[in-house]
N, CA, C and O atoms as a GROMACS GRO file, in nm:
protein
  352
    1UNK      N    1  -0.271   0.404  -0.980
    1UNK     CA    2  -0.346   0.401  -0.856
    1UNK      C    3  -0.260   0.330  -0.752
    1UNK      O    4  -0.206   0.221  -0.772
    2UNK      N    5  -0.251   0.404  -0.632
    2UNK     CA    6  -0.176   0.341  -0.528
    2UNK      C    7  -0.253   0.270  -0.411
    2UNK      O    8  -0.224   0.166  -0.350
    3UNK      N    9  -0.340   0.339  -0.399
    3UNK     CA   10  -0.415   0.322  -0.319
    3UNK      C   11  -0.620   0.322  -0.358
    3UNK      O   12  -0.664   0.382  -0.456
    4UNK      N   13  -0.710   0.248  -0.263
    4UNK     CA   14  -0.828   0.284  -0.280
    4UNK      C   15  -0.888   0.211  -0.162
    4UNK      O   16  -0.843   0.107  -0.113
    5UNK      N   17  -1.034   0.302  -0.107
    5UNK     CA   18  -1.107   0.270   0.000
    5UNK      C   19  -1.211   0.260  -0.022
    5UNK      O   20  -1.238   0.317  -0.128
    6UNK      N   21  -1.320   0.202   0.040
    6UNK     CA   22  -1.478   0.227   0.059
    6UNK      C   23  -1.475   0.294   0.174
    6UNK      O   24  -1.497   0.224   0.273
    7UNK      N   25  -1.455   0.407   0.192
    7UNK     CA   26  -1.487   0.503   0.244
    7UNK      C   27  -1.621   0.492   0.406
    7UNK      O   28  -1.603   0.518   0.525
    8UNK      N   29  -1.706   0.457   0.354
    8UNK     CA   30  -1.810   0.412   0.410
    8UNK      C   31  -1.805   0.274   0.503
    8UNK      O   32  -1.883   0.233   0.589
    9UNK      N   33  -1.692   0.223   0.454
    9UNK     CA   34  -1.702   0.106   0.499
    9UNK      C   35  -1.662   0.069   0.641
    9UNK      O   36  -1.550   0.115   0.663
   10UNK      N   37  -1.722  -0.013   0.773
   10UNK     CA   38  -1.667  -0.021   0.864
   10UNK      C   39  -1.616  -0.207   0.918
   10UNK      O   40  -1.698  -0.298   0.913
   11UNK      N   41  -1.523  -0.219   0.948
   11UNK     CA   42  -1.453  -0.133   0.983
   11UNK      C   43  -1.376  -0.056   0.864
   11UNK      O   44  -1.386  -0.099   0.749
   12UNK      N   45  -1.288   0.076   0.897
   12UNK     CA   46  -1.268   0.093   0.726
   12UNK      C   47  -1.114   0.049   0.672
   12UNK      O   48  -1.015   0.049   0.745
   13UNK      N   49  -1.115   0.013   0.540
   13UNK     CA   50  -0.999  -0.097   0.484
   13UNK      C   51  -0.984   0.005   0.408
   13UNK      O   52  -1.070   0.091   0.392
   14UNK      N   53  -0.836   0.002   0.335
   14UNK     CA   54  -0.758   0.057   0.233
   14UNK      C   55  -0.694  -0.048   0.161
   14UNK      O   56  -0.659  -0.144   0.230
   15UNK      N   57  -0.666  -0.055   0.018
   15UNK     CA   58  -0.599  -0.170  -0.072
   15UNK      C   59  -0.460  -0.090  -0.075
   15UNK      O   60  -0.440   0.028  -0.046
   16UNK      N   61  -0.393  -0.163  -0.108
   16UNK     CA   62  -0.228  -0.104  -0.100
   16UNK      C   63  -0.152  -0.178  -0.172
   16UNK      O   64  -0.127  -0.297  -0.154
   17UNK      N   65  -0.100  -0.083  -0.287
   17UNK     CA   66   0.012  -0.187  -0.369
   17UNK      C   67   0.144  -0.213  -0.310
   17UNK      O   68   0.187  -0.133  -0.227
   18UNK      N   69   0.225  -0.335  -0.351
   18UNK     CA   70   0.296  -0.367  -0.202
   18UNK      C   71   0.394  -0.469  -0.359
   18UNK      O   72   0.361  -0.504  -0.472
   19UNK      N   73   0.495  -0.476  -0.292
   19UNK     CA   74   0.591  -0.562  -0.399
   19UNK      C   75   0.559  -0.678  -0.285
   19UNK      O   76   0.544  -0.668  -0.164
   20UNK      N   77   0.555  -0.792  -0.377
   20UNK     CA   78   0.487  -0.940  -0.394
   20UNK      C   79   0.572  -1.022  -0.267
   20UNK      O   80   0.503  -1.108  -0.213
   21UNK      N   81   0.698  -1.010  -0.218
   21UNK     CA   82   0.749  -1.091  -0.112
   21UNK      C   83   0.689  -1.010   0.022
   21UNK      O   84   0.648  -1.081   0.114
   22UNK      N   85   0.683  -0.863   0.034
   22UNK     CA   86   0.686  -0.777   0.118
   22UNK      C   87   0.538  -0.829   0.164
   22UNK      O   88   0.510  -0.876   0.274
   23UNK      N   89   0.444  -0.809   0.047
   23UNK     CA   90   0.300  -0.838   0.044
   23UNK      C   91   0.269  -0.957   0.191
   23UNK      O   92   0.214  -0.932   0.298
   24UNK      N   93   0.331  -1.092   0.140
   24UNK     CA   94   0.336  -1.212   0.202
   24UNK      C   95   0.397  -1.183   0.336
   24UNK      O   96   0.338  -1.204   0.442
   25UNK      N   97   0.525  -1.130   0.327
   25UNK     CA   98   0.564  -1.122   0.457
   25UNK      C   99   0.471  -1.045   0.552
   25UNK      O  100   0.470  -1.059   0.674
   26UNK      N  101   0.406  -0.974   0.492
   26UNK     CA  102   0.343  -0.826   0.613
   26UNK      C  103   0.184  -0.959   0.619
   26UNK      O  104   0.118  -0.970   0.722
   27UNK      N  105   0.163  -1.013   0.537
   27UNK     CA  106  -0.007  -1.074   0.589
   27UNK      C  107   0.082  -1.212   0.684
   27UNK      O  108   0.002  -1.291   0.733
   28UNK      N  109   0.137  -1.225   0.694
   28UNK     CA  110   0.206  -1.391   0.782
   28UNK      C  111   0.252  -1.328   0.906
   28UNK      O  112   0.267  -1.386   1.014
   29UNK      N  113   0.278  -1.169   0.873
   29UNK     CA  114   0.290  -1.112   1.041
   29UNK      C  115   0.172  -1.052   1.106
   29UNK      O  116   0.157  -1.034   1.227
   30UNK      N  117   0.090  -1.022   1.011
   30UNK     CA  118  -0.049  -0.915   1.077
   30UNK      C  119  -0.196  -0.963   1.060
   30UNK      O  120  -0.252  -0.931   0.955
   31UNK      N  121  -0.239  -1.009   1.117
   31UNK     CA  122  -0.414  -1.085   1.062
   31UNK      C  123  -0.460  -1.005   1.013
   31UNK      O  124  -0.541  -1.047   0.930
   32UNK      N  125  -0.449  -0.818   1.023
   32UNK     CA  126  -0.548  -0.694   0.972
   32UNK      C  127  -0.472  -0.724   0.800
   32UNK      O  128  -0.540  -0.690   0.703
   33UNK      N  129  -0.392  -0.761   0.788
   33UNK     CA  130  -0.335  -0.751   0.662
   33UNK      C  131  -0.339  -0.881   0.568
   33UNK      O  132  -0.279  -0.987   0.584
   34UNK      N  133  -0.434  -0.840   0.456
   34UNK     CA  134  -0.513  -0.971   0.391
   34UNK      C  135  -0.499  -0.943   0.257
   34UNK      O  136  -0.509  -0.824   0.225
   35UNK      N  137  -0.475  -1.037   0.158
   35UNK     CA  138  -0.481  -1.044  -0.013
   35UNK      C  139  -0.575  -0.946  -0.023
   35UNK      O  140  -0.677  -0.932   0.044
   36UNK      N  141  -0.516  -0.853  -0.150
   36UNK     CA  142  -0.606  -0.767  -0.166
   36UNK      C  143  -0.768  -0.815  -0.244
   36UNK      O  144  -0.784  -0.911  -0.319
   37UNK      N  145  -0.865  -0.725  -0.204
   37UNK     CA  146  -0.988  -0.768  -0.250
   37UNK      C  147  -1.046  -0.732  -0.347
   37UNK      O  148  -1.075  -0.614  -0.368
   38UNK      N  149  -1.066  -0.804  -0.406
   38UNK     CA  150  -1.121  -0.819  -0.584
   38UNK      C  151  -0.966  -0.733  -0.672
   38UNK      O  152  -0.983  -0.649  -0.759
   39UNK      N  153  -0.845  -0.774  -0.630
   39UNK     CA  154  -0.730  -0.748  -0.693
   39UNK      C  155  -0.663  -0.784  -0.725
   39UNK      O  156  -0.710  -0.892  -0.763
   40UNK      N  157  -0.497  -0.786  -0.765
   40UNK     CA  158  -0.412  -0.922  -0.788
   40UNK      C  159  -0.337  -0.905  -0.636
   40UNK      O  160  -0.267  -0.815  -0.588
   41UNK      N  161  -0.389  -1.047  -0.577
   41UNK     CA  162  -0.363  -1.063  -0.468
   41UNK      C  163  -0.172  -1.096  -0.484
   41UNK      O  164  -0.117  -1.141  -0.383
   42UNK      N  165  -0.114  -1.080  -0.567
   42UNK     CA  166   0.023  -1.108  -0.556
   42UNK      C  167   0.072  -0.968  -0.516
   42UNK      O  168   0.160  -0.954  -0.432
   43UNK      N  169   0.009  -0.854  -0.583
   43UNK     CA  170   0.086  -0.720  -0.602
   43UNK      C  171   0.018  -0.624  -0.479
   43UNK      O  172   0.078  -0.537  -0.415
   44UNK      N  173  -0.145  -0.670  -0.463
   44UNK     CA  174  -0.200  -0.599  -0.345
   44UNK      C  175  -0.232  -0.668  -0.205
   44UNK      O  176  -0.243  -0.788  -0.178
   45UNK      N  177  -0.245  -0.544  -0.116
   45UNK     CA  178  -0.294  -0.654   0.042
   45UNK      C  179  -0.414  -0.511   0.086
   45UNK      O  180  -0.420  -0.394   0.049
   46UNK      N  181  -0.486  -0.583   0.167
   46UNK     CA  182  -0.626  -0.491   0.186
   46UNK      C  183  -0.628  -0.500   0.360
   46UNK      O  184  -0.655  -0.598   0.430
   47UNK      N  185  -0.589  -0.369   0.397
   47UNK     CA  186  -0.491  -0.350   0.535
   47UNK      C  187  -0.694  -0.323   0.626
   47UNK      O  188  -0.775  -0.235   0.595
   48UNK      N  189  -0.706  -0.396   0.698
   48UNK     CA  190  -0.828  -0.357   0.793
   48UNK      C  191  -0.725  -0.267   0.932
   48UNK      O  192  -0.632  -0.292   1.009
   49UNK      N  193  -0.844  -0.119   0.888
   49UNK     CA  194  -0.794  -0.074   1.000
   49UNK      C  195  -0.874  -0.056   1.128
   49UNK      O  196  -0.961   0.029   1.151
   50UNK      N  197  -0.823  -0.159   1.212
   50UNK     CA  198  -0.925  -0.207   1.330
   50UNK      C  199  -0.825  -0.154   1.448
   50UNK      O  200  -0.853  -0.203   1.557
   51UNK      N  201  -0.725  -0.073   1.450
   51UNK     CA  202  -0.655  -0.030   1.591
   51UNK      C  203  -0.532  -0.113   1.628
   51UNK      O  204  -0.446  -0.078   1.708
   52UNK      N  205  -0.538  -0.288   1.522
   52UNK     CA  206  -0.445  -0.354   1.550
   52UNK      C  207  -0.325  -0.315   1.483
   52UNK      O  208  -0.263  -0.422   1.492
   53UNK      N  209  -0.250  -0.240   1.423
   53UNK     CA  210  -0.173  -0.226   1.348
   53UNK      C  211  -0.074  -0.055   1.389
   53UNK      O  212  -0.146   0.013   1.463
   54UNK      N  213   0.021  -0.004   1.368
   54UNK     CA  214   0.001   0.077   1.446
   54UNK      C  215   0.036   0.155   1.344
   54UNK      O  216   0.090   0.116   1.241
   55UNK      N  217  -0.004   0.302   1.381
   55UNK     CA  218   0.018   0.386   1.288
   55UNK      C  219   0.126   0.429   1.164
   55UNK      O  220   0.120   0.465   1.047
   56UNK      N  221   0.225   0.402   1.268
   56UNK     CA  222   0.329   0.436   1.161
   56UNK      C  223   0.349   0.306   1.088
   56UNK      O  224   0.398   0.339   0.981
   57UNK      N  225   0.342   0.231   1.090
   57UNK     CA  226   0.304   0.101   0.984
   57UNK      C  227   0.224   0.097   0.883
   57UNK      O  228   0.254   0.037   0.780
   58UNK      N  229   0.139   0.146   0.897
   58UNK     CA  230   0.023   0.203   0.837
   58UNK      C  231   0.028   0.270   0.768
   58UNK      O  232  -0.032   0.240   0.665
   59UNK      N  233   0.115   0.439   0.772
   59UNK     CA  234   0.162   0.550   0.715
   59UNK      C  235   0.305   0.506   0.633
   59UNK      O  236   0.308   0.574   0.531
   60UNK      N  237   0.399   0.436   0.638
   60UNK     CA  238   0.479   0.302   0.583
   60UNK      C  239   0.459   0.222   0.472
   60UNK      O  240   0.537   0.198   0.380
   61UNK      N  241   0.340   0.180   0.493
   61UNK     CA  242   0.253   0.057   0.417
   61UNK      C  243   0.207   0.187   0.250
   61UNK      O  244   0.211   0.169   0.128
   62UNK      N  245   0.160   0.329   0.358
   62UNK     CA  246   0.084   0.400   0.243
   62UNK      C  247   0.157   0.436   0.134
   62UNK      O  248   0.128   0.432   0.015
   63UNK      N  249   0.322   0.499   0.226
   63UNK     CA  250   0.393   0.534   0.152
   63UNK      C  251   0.493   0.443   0.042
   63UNK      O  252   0.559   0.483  -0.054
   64UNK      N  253   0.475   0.318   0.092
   64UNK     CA  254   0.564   0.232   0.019
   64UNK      C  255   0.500   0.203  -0.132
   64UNK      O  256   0.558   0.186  -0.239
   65UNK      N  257   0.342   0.204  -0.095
   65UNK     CA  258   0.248   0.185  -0.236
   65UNK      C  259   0.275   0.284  -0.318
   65UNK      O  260   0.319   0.248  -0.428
   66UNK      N  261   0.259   0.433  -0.294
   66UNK     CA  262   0.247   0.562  -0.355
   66UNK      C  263   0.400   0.537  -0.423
   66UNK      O  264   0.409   0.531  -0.546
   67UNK      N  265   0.510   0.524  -0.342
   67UNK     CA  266   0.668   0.482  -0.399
   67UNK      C  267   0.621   0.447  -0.485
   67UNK      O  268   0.574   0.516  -0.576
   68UNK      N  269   0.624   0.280  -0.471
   68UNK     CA  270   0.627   0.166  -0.600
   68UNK      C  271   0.568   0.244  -0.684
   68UNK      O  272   0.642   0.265  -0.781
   69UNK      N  273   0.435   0.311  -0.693
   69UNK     CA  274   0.330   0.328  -0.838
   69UNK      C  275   0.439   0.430  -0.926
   69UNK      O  276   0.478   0.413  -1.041
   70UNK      N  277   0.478   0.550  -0.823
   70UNK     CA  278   0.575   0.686  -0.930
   70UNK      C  279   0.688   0.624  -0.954
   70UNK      O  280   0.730   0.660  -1.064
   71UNK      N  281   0.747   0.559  -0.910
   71UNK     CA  282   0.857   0.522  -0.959
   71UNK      C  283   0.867   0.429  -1.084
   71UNK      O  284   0.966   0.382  -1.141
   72UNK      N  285   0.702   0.415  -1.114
   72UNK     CA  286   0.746   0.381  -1.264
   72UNK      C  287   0.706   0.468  -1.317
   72UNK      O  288   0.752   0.463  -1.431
   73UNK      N  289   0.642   0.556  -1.305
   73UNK     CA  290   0.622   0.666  -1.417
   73UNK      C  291   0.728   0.715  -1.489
   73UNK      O  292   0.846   0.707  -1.456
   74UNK      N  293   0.673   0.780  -1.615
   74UNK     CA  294   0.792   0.854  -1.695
   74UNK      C  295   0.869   0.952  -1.563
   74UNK      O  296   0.837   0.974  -1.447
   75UNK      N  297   0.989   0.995  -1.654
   75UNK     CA  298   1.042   1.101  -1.523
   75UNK      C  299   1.005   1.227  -1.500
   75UNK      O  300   1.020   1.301  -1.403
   76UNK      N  301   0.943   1.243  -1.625
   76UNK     CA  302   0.906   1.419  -1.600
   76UNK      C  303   0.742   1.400  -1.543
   76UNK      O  304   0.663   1.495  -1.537
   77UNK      N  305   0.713   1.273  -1.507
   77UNK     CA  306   0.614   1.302  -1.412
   77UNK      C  307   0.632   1.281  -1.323
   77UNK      O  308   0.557   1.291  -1.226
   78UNK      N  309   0.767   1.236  -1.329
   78UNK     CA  310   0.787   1.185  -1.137
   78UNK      C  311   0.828   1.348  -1.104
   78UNK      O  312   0.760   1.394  -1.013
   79UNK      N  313   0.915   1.432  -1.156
   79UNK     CA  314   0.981   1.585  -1.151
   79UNK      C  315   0.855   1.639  -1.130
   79UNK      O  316   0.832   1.681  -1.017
   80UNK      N  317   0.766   1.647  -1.218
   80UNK     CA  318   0.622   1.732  -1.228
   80UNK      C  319   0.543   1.667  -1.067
   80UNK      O  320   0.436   1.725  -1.048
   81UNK      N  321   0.567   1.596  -0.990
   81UNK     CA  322   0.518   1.560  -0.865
   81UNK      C  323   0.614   1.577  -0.759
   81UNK      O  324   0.607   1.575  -0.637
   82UNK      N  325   0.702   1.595  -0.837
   82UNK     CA  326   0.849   1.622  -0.704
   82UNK      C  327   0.864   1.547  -0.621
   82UNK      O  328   0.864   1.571  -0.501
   83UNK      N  329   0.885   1.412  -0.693
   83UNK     CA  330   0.899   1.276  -0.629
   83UNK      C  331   1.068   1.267  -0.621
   83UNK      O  332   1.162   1.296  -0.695
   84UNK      N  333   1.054   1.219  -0.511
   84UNK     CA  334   1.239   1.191  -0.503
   84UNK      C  335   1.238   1.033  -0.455
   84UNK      O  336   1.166   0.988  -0.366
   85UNK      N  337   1.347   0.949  -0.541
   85UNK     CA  338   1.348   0.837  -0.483
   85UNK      C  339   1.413   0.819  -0.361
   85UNK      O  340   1.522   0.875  -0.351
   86UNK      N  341   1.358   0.732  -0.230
   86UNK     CA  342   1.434   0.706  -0.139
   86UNK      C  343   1.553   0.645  -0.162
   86UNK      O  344   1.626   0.653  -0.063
   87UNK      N  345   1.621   0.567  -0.289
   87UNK     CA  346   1.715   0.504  -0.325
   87UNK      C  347   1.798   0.574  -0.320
   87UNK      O  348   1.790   0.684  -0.376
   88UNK      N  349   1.943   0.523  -0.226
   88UNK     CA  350   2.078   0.595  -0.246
   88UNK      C  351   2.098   0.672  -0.360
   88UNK      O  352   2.205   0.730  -0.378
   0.00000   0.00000   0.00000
C-alpha cells in the first residue's frame, strides 16, 4: 500500500509513504504535512489537502510513495507493472 484516503473526508487528506529523513524534512517545511495518522509516523506523513501545497508537490509526494512501495517488490512484479526505476 502506497497510499490511502477517507475519501469523504473534508478537508480531504491522503497518507503517503515517504523515506523517514524526507518525511521530517517535508513536515518542518509544510504545516499541511503531518505524521501520518494512526501509522508509523517515521515511514508515513498525512498530506491535508487544503490549497496550501501546490500541485506538483503533491503529484511528487504521490509518486515518490508508489516508487518506494514497487521498488521493493519481487522483480517480476515490478516488470508485470512496468515499473521502471528512476535510478541511473
Amino acid at each position: 500500500m502506497f497510499a490511502l484516503s477517507r475519501l469523504a473526508g473534508r478537508p480531504l487528506q491522503i497518507s503517503l509513504k515517504c523515506e523517514p529523513l524526507l518525511a521530517e524534512q517535508l513536515r518542518a517545511a509544510h504545516p499541511s504535512v503531518r505524521p501520518g495518522y494512526h501509522l508509523n509516523k517515521r515511514h508515513w506523513n498525512t498530506v491535508v489537502l487544503d490549497g496550501t501545497l501546490s500541485p506538483q508537490l503533491v503529484k511528487d509526494m504521490i509518486e515518490d510513495s508508489y516508487d518506494l512501495v514497487v521498488s521493493r517488490l519481487p522483480a517480476a512484479r515490478r516488470r508485470a507493472l512496468g515499473w521502471r526505476s528512476k535510478a541511473p
